[in-house]
LUMSEZA-227277 format. One record per residue (C-alpha): residue in three letters; x, y, z. Coordinates in pm, whole numbers, padded with zeros to 5 digits, always signed. Example, Ala and Ser with C-alpha at 12.3 -4.5 7.8 and 13.67 -1.06 7.14 Angstrom:
% residues 2
ala+01230-00450+00780
ser+01367-00106+00714
//
This chain:
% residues 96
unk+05577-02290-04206
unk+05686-01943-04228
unk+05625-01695-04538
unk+05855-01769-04840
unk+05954-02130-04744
unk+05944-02408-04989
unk+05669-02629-05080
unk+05577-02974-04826
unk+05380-03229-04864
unk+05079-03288-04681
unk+04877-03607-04628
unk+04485-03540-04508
unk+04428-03827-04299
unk+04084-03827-04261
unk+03997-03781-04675
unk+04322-03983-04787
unk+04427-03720-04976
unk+04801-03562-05037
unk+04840-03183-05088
unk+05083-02991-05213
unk+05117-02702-04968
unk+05285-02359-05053
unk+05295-02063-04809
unk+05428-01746-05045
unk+05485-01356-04908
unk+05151-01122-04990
unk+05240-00778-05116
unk+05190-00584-04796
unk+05383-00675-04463
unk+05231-00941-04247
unk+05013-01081-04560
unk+05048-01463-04690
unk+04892-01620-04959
unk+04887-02042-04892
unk+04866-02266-05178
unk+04735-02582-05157
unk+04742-02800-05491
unk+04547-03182-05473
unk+04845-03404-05572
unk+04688-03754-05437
unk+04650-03867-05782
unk+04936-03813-05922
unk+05138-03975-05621
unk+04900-04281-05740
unk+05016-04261-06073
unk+05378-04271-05977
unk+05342-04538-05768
unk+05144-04743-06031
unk+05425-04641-06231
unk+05686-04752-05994
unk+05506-05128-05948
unk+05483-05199-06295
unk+05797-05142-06418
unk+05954-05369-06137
unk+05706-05633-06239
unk+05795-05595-06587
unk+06175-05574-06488
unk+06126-05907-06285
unk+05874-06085-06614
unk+06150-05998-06858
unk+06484-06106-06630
unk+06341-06427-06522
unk+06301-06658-06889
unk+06593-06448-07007
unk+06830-06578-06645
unk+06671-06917-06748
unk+06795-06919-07097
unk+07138-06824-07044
unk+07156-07058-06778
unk+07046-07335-07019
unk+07266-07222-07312
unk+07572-07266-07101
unk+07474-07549-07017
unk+07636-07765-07349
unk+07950-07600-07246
unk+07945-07746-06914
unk+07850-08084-06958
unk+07848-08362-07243
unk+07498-08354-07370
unk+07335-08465-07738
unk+07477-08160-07969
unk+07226-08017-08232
unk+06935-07761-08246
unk+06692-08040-08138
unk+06853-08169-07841
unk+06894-07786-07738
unk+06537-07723-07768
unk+06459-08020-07543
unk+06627-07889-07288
unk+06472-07538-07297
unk+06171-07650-07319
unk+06237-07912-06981
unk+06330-07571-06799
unk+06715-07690-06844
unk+06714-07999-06592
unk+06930-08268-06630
//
């Protein structure tokens, strides 16, 4: 990495960490200052992030896909009419 080039990530292998590494110009010629910054837990966090709201995405799309799939159903084929005969069948996962 040469003075005055962007930040990289690093993963540390052996102590399963991730650093934030940061190589900046010192004042004099020939001088570097590197930065490192410990970013392992939030890359954890994000992740954790990441996986739950696709879990929640999936938990919320999957009775919602079943509903509409069962409230089309009257629509589609002759079938008791009413509120009760409705609930029935969403409650018996819309089989016929």
């Amino acid at each position: 990495m040469a003075a005055g080039e962007a930040e990289s990530e690093t993963h540390l292998v052996h102590h399963r960490r991730t650093v934030l590494t940061k190589l900046v110009r010192g004042r004099r010629e020939g001088e570097s200052l590197l930065f490192l910054t410990d970013i392992t837990e939030l890359r954890h966090l994000a992740r954790v992030r990441r996986e739950f709201v696709a879990n929640l995405v999936h938990e919320l799309k999957t009775p919602i896909t079943s509903l509409r799939l069962t409230a089309g159903e009257p629509a589609r084929r002759s079938a008791p009419q009413g509120p009760k005969a409705f609930g029935e069948r969403v409650g018996q996962g819309g089989g016929t």
